[in-house]
C-alpha positions in Angstrom: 165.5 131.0 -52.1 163.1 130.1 -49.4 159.1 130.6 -49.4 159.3 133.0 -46.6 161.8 134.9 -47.1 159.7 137.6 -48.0 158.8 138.2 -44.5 160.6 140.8 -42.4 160.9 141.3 -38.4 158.2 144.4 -39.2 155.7 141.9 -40.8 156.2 139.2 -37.9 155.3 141.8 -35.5 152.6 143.0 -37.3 150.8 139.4 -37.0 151.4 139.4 -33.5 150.4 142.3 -32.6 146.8 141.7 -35.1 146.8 138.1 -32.7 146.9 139.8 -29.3 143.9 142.2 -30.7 142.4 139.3 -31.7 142.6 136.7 -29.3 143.3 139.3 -26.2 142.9 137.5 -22.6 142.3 134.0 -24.4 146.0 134.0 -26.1 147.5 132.0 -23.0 144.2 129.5 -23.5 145.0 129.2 -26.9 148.6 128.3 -26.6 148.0 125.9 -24.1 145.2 124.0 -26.3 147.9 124.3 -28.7 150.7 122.4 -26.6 148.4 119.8 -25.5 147.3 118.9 -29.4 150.9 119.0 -29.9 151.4 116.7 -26.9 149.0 114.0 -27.5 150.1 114.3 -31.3 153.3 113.0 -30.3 151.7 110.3 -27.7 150.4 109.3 -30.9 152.8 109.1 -33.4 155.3 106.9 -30.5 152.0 104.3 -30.4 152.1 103.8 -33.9 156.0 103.7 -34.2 155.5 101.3 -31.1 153.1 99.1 -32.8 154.9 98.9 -36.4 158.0 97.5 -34.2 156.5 95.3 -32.2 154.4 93.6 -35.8 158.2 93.9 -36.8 159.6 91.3 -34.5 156.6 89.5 -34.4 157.1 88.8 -37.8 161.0 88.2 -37.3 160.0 85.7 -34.9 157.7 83.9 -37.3 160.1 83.9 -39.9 162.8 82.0 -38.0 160.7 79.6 -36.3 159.3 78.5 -39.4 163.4 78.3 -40.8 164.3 75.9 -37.6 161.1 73.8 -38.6 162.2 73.5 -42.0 166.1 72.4 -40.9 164.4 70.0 -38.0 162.2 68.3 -40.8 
């Protein structure tokens, strides 16, 4: 059973409709605050998976010079 599953279409559009009272005119500001968090979120996450790679093969690289310096001595 899922956590939500309590929640029928009439409850859904019952929250809406309590956020459009709410937020009126500022709903379309709020969204797009919204998308741009979510935007730079992602910008985010992609500079840390960038940066894990790239200490990744740094460290590959490390690892096998010191192995050919081992076999040339």
């Amino acid at each position: 059973m899922t956590t939500l599953a309590w929640i029928g279409w009439q409850e859904i559009l019952l929250i809406c409709l309590v956020l459009v009272i709410i937020f009126g005119k500022r709903l379309p500001e709020v969204g797009r605050s919204l998308g741009r968090g979510l935007v730079e979120f992602k910008k985010g996450l992609s500079g840390v998976k960038e940066s894990i790679e790239e200490s990744g093969n740094e460290s590959d690289e490390s690892h096998q010079s010191a192995e050919q310096s081992d076999k040339e001595a």
